[in-house]
N, C-alpha and C positions, 0 to 999 in steps of 0.2 A: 504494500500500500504506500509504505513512505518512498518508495523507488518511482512508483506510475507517480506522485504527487512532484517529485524534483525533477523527472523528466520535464513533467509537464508544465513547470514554473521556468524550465530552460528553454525549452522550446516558444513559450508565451514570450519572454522576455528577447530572443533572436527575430521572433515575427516582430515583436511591438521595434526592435531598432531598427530592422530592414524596412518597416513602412514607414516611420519617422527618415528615415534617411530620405528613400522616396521623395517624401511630399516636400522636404528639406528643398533638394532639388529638383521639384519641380517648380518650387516657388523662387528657389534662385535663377532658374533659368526664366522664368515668367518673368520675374523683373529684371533681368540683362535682355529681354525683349525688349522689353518697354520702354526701358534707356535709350538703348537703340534706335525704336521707332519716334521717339522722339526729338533723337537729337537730327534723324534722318526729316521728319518735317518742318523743324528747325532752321536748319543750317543749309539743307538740300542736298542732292546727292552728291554733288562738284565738290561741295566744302566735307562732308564724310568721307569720299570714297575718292580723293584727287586721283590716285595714281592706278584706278582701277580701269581695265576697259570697258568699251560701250557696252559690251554683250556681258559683260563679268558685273558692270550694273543693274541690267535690265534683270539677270537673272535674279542677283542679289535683293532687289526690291519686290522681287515677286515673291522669293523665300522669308521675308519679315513677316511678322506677324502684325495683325491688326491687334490696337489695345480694346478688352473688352474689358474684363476684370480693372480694378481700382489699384493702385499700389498700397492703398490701406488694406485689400483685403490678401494680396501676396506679403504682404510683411506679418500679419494676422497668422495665416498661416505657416511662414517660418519660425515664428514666436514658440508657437502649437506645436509641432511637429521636433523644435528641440526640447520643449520640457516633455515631451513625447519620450524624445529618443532618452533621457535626462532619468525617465522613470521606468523606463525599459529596461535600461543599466542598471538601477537598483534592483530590479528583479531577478533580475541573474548575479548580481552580488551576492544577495541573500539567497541565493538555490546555490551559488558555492559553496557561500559557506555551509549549509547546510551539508550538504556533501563531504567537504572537511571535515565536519562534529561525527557524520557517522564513520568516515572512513578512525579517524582518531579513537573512538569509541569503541568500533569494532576490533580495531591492533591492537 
């Protein structure tokens, strides 16, 4: 019982970092979008991209992303997703050590 209980507090605690990492970066690449797309409406393509060619533009500007999200709510969710990752890590802390007390206890 105590073995299916540590697995399972290891396992919860690898899933909860790997999706906190996730949304980490999806929220940092959301907002390196958005910088972008901004500074690309901003400035224009001449002043971002001087020394790129016509077709290395054309293509470039097709590959940006339009902003729809807020920057408030990709910062929201980098927030969220490090106290995520933040409590994931304690999770597997305490399923180690748990593991340690038995291992120690059992020697």
């Amino acid at each position: 019982m105590i073995d299916n209980n540590i697995n399972s507090a290891i396992v919860s605690g690898q899933l909860g970092l790997q999706r906190a990492s996730d949304g980490i970066t999806t929220a940092s690449v959301n907002i390196a979008q958005k910088s972008a797309q901004s500074t690309l409406e901003t400035d224009g393509v001449g002043a971002v991209l001087a020394n790129a060619s016509v077709s290395g533009l054309s293509t470039l500007k097709q590959t940006l992303p339009s902003a729809t999200d807020t920057f408030t709510s990709d910062l929201l969710s980098l927030q969220i997703n490090s106290l995520n990752a933040q409590a994931s890590a304690k999770v597997l802390d305490t399923a180690y050590d748990a593991v340690g007390t038995i291992i120690d206890t059992l020697a």
